[in-house]
C-alpha positions in Angstrom: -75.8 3.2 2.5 -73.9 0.1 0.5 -71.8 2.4 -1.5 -71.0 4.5 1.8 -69.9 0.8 3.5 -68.4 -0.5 -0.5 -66.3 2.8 0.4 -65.3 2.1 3.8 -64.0 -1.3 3.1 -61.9 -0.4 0.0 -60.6 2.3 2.5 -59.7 0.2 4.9 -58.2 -2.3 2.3 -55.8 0.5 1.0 -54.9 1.5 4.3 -53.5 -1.8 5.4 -51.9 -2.1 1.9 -49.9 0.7 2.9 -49.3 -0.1 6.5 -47.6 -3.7 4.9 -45.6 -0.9 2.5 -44.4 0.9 5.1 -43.7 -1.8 7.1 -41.4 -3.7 4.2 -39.8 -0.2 3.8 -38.6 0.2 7.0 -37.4 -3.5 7.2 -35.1 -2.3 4.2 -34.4 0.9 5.9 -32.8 -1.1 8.6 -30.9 -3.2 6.4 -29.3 -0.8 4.6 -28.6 1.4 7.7 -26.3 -1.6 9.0 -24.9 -1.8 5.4 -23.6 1.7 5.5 -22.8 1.6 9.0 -20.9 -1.9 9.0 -20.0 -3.5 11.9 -16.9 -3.3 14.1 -16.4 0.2 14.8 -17.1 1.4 11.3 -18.5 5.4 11.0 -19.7 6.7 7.7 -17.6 3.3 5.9 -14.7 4.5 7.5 -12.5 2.2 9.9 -11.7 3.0 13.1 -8.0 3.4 13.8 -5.9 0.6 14.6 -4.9 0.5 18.6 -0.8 -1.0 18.6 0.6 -1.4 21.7 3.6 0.5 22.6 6.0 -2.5 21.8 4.5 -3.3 18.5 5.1 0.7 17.3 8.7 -0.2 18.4 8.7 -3.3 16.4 7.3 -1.6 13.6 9.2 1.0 13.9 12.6 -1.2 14.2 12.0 -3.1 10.8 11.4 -0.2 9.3 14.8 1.2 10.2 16.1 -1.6 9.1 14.5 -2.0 5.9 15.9 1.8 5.6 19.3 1.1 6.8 19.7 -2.0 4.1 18.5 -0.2 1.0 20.9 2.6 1.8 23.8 0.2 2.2 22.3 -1.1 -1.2 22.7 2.5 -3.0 25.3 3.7 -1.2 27.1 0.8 -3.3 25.7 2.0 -6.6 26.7 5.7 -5.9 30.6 4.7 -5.3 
């Protein structure tokens, strides 16, 4: 009967051995879940796309025409 009880213990022993295993596994589980997934919007470590108002596209868009517009007079210069 003592080796049946010796048995029981040690059984119980392991089990809540693994039980503090597990739990320490899912703790890192977790944090690496929120590594991969990042914060603000993020999907697979990919960003989600900027939102630009209508005005700031125009703006955008503006300088860049003008950027455009002045290295072509630039050139244009060369080419002559």
């Amino acid at each position: 009967m003592a080796d049946l009880t010796k048995a029981l213990r040690q059984l119980r022993e392991e089990r809540s051995r693994i039980q503090n295993q597990l739990k320490r596994l899912d703790e890192a589980i977790v944090v690496l879940g929120k590594v991969v997934s990042g914060s603000g919007g993020q999907k697979n470590g990919r960003h989600a796309p900027r939102k630009l108002s209508v005005a700031a596209r125009r703006r955008i868009a503006d300088a860049q025409k003008a950027r455009w517009a002045k290295w072509k007079l630039k050139h244009a210069k060369k080419a002559a």
